[in-house]
N, C-alpha and C positions, 0 to 999 in steps of 0.2 A: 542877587540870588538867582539861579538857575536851575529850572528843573527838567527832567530830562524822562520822555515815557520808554518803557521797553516790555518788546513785546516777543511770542513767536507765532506762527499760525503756518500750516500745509493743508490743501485741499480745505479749505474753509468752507466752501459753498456745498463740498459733498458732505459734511461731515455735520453743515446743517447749524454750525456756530453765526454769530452775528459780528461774527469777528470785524468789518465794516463800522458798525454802530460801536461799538467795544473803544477802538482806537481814538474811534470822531469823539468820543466822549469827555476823553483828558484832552485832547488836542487846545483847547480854549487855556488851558494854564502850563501846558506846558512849551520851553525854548524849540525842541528838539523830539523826533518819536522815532523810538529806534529796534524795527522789526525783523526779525529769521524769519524767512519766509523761505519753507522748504521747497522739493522739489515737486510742486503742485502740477497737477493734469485736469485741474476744471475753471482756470482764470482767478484765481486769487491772488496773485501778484498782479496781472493786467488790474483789476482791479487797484487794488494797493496803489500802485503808480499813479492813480489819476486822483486818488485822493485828497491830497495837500504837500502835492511833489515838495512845493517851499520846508518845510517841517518834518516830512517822512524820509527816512532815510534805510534803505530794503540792503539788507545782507542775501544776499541768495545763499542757501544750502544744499546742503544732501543729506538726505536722515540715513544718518548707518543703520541698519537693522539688526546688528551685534548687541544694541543697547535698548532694544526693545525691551527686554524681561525688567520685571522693574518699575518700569516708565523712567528710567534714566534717561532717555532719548529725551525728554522734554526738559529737565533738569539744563542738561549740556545745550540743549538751544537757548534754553536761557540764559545762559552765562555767555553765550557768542553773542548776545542783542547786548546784555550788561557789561559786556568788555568795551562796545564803544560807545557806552555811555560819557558824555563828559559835562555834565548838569555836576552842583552841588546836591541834589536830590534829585533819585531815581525813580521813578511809579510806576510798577508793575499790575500790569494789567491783562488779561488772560483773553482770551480770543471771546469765551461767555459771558463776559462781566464787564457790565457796566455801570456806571456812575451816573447819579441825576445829575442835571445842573444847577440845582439847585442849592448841591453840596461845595460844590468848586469854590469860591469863595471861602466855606470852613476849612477847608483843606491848604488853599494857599495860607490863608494866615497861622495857622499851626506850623507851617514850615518856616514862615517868617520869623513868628514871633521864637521858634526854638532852633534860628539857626546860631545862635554866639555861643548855644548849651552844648558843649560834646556827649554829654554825658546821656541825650538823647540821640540814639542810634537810629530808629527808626519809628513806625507807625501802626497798628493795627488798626484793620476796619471790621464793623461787623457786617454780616450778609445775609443777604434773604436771597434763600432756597426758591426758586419758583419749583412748582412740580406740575405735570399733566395739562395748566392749560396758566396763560397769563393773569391766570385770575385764583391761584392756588401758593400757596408755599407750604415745603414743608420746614418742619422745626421742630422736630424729635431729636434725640439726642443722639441720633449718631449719624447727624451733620456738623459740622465744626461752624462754632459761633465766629471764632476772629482769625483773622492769617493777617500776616507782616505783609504791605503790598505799598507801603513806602519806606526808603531804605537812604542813608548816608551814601555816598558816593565814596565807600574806603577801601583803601587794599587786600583783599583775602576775602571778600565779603562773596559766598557760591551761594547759587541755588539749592537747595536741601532734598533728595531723595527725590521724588520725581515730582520737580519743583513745588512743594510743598514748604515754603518759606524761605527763607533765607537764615547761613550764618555764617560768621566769621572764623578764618580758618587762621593757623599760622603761615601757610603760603599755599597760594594755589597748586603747586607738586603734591605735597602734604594734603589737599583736599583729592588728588586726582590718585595717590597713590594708596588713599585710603588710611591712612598713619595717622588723623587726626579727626576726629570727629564733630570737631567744632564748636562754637561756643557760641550762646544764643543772644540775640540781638538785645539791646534794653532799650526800649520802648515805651510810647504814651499812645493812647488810645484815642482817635476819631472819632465820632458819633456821625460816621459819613457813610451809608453803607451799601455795600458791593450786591448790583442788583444780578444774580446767578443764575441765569438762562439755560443750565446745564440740562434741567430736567424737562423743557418744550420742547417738543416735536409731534408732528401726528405720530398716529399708532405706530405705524407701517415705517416710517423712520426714526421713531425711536426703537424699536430692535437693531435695524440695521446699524444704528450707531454703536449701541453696547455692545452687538458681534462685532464691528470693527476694533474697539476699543480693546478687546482682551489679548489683540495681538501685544499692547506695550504692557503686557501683567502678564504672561500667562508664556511657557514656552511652545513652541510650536504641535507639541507634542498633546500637551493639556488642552488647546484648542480646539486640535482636532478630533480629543475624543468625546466634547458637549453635543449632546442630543442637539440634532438642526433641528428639532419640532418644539424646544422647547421655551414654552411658553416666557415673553418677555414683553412687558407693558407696562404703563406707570399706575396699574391696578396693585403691583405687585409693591406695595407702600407702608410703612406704618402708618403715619399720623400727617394728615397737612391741614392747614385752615385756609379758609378765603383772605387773599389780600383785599384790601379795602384802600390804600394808599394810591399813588400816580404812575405811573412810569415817565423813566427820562423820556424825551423829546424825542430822543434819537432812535427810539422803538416804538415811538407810536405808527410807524405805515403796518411795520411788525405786526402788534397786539392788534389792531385793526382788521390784518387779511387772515388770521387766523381761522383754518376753516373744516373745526373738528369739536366738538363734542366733549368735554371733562368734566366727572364729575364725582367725587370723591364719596365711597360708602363705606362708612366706619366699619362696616359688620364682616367686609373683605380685608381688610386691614391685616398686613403680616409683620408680626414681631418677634423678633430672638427673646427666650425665654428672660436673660437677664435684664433684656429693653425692657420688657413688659411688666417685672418686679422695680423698676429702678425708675421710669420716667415718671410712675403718679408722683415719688417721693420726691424727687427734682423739684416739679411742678410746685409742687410745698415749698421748697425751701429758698427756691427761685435761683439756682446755682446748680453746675453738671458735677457730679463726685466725682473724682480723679479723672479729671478733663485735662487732653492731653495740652499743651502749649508750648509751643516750637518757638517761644519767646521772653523777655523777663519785662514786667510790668512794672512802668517805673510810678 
């Protein structure tokens, strides 16, 4: 059995991802790691290279900016890393997220033990949200508890909308022409789960990331007409609780130099009207109501 990481990342260091730690993390189970590395201006590829030249294998890019609206853009680099994938299973992993090592071991033998099953397509893991400081996640519901981030190595299998899982198409024309929508993976469930760096940064760079980021949502137009004074900080939160668990290994110089201040006050707390009627009931029932899943649960 062969497994095979794929990944994309551009401007990693300015963008403030630990995209470094992210990689190194599968590196220990997987044959091959296979990265779109756009056309970065702050050494993340120089970087990348030096990592585990043996094992890394770096596609250079160029991000069209035709495909920004959307976030297609990320989508389609995913599928340029996924096309030369050549593992019996493929593990996608996101320039934010990473894996303890503790889990690596559960993960490989799930692959083992389910690889003579076809009927098993792929993998979901769940994630913890970090928010505001390494010592916070959040877990309200309208963060997504599980995504597909291991996959079969089969024909027609795209990244989905801006790379928000994966699915199976009738041919990659038909996924690129739009003509098929795709049919969703059938799946077993890890208990392995994807630790989401998304939300750390100090203040001062977590704005600057979320202004950056609405270039791939957002057309040029709608960008330019957001208030530049307007207020952007991970104050701006429903609901997070103190982590209490470890971090991987591979983040602890990370969580260590962290050198900011977080600390979550319930009474600031912002909620969409239907969040606020809908999460205590959750909370009850220990399940999200019509929780979306870009998957089928085998």
């Amino acid at each position: 059995m062969k497994i095979s990481g794929f990944s994309y990342v551009r401007n990693g260091f300015n963008y403030g991802v630990p995209f470094l730690e992210a990689f190194q993390s599968v590196l220990p189970i997987c044959d091959e790691f296979i990265v779109a590395v756009g056309d970065s201006t702050d050494g993340t590829r120089e970087a990348l290279s030096r990592l585990s030249p043996g094992k890394i294998k770096i596609i250079d890019t160029t991000w069209d900016t035709s495909l920004n609206a959307g976030g297609k853009i990320f989508a389609q680099q995913t599928n340029l890393a996924l096309d030369q994938v050549t593992g019996d299973w493929a593990f996608h992993i996101q320039a934010d997220e990473v894996i303890h090592e503790n889990d690596l071991s559960k993960i490989s033998r799930a692959l083992q033990e389910n690889q003579a099953n076809p009927a098993v397509e792929g993998f979901i893991l769940p994630f913890l949200h970090f928010w505001g400081s390494y010592g916070y996640i959040r877990n309200s519901r309208r963060v997504h508890r599980y995504e597909v981030r291991l996959l079969r190595n089969l024909p027609g299998i795209r990244s989905y909308k801006d790379s928000q899982g994966f699915r199976k198409y009738a041919s990659v024309s038909a996924y690129e022409q739009g003509t098929d929508n795709g049919r969703k993976l059938q799946v077993k469930k890890i208990e392995a789960p994807i630790y989401h760096y998304n939300g750390i940064r100090p203040p001062a760079a977590f704005k600057k990331k979320q202004v950056l980021m609405r270039a791939f949502y957002q057309d040029e137009l709608t960008a330019a007409q957001k208030d530049p004074n307007e207020k952007i900080t991970t104050d701006r939160v429903d609901r997070v609780i103190p982590f209490t668990g470890s971090h991987p290994a591979v983040m602890q110089a990370k969580v260590a130099a962290q050198d900011w201040v977080y600390k979550f006050n319930q009474r600031n707390a912002e909620w969409k009207l239907k969040d606020r009627i809908m999460q205590p009931l959750e909370d009850v029932l220990g399940f999200k109501i019509g929780e979306y899943k870009n998957y089928k649960l085998l």
